[in-house]
C-alpha positions as CSV (number, residue, x, y, z in Angstrom):
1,X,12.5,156.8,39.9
2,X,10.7,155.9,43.1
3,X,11.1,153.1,44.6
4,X,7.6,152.1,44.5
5,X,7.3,152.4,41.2
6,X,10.5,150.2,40.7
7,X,9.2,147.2,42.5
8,X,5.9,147.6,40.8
9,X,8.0,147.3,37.5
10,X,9.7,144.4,38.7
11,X,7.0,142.4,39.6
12,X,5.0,143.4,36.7
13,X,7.8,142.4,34.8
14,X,8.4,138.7,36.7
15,X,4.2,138.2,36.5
16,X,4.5,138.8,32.7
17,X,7.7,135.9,32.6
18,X,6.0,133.6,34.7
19,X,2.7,134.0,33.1
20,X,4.7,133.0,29.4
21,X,6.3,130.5,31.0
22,X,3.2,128.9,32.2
23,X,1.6,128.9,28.8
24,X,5.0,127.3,27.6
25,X,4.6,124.6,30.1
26,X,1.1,124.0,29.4
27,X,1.2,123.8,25.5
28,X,4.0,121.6,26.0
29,X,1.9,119.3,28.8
30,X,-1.2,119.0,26.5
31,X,0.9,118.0,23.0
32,X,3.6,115.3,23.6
33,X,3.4,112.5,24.4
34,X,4.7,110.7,27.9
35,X,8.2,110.4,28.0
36,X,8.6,112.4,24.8
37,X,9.9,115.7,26.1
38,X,10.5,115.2,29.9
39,X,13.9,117.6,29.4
40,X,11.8,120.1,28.5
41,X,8.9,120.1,30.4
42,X,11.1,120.1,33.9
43,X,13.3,122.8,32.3
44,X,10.5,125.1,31.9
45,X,8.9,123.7,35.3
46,X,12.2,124.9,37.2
47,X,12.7,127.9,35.2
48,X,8.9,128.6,36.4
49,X,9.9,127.8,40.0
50,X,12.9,130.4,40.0
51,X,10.9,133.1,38.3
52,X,8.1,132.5,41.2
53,X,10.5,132.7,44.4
54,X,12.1,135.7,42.9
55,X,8.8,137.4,42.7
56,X,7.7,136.2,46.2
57,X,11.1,138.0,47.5
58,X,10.5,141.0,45.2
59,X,6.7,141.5,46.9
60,X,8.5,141.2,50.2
61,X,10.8,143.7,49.9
């Protein structure tokens, strides 16, 4: 496969993660209350952070 294609595939695929991810972390933002699921919300928020630096060093590759 060409490598072109490849890292278009990749990102694609990261953009598609992070883009789930962000609805995750919004649903879960606008329905609990305070307090109620901090675990959550900042395990999604740094899951969200990893998936974003990866695809910053996959677009710079």
């Amino acid at each position: 496969m060409n490598k072109e294609i490849s890292k278009q595939l990749e990102l694609e695929k990261i953009n598609k993660n992070i883009q789930e991810l962000r609805d995750i972390l919004n649903e879960i933002c606008c329905t609990v209350v305070e307090d109620e699921k901090d675990k959550e919300r900042l395990g999604v928020s740094e899951a969200l952070d990893k998936l974003i630096v990866q695809y910053m060093k996959e677009l710079n590759k």
